[in-house]
C-alpha positions in Angstrom: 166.2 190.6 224.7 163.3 192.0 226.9 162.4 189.6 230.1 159.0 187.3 229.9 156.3 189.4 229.5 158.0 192.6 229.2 158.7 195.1 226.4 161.8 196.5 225.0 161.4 200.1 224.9 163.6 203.0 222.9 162.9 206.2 222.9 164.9 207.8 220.1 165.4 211.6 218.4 167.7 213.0 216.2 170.2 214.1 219.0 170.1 211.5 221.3 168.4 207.9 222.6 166.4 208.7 225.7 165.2 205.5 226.4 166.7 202.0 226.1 164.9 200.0 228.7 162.6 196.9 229.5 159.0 197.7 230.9 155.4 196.6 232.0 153.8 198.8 229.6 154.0 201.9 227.7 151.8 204.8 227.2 152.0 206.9 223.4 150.3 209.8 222.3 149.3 208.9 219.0 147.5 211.4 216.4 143.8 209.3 217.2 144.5 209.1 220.7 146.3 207.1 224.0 147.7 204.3 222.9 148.4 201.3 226.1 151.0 198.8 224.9 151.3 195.9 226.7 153.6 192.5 225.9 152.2 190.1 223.1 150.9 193.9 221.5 149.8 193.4 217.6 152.4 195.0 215.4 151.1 198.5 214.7 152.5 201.5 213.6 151.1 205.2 214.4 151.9 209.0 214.5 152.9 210.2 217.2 151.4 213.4 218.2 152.5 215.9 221.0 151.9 214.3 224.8 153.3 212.1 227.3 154.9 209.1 226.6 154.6 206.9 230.3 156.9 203.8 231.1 155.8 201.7 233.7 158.1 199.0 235.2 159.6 197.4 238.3 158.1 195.8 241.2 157.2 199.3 242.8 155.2 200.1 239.5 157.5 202.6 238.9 157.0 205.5 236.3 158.8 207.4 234.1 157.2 210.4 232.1 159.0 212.0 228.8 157.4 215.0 226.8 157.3 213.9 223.0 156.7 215.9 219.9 155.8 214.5 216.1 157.2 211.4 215.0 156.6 207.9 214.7 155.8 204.9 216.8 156.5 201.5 216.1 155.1 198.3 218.1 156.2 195.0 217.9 154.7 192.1 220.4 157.9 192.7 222.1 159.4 195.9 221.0 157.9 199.7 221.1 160.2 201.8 219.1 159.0 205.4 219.4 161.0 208.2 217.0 160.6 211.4 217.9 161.6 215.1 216.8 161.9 215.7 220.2 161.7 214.2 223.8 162.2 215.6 227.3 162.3 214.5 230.4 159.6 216.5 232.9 162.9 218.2 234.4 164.3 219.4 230.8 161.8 221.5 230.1 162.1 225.3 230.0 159.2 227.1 231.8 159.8 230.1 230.4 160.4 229.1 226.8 156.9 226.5 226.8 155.1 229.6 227.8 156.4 231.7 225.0 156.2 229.2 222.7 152.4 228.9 223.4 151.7 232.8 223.5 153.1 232.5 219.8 151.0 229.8 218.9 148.2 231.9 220.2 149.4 234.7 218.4 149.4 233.0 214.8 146.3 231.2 215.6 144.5 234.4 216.2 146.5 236.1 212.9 145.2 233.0 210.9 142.3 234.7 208.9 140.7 231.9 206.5 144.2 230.2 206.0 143.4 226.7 207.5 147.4 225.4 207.0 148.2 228.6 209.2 145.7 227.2 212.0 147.1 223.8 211.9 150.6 225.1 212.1 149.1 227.0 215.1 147.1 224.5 216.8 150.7 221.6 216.4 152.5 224.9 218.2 149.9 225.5 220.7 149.3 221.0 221.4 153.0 221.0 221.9 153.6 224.0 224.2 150.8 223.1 226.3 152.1 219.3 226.4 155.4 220.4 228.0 153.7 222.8 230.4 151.6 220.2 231.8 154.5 217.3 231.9 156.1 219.7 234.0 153.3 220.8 236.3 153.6 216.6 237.5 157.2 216.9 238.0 
């Protein structure tokens, strides 16, 4: 059970739990924006789209920063539950392989033609490559 006033937080995706920890608050990117989740939170539940999820706990107001992509977030007064697809810590993530993965999703965006599932697919390739590459840029 989470301390007074603070949240239980799990970060979960198919291959592993990356979080499992009490905090402050939490940051979410959800598909209508930043979503600030504080103790005593209305139960809500949202998409989660491609961003930076931000813990923030601890006397120090310490922070920890994970790259998300698609899934789900739950919140509970007490509880944010956040499944994702996938989830990286800033440190995790491959340079190399964000930065091809957004050439690509240049590349089918501009190959899209009048196809407007092909620029969605795009733009979800291009939001996540470009979420990775600027989690790490903070590390």
């Amino acid at each position: 059970m989470a301390d007074k006033n603070q949240l239980r937080v799990r970060l979960v995706t198919p291959d592993r739990i990356l979080v499992d920890q009490t905090a402050d608050s939490v940051e979410v990117p959800s598909s209508s924006g930043y979503l600030e989740v504080l103790y005593g939170h209305a139960p809500l539940l949202a998409e989660l789209a491609p961003g930076e999820v931000r813990l923030h706990a601890g006397v120090r107001h310490e922070s920890h920063r994970f790259s998300v992509a698609r899934g789900f977030v739950e919140v509970l007064p007490e509880r944010v539950t956040i499944l994702a697809e996938s989830a990286m810590k800033p440190e995790e993530i491959d340079l190399a392989a964000a930065q091809k993965e957004l050439d690509h999703g240049h590349k089918l965006w501009s190959e899209a033609g009048d196809d407007a599932e092909k620029y969605a697919h795009a733009n979800e390739i291009i939001r996540e490559a470009e979420s990775r590459l600027e989690s790490n840029k903070e590390h």
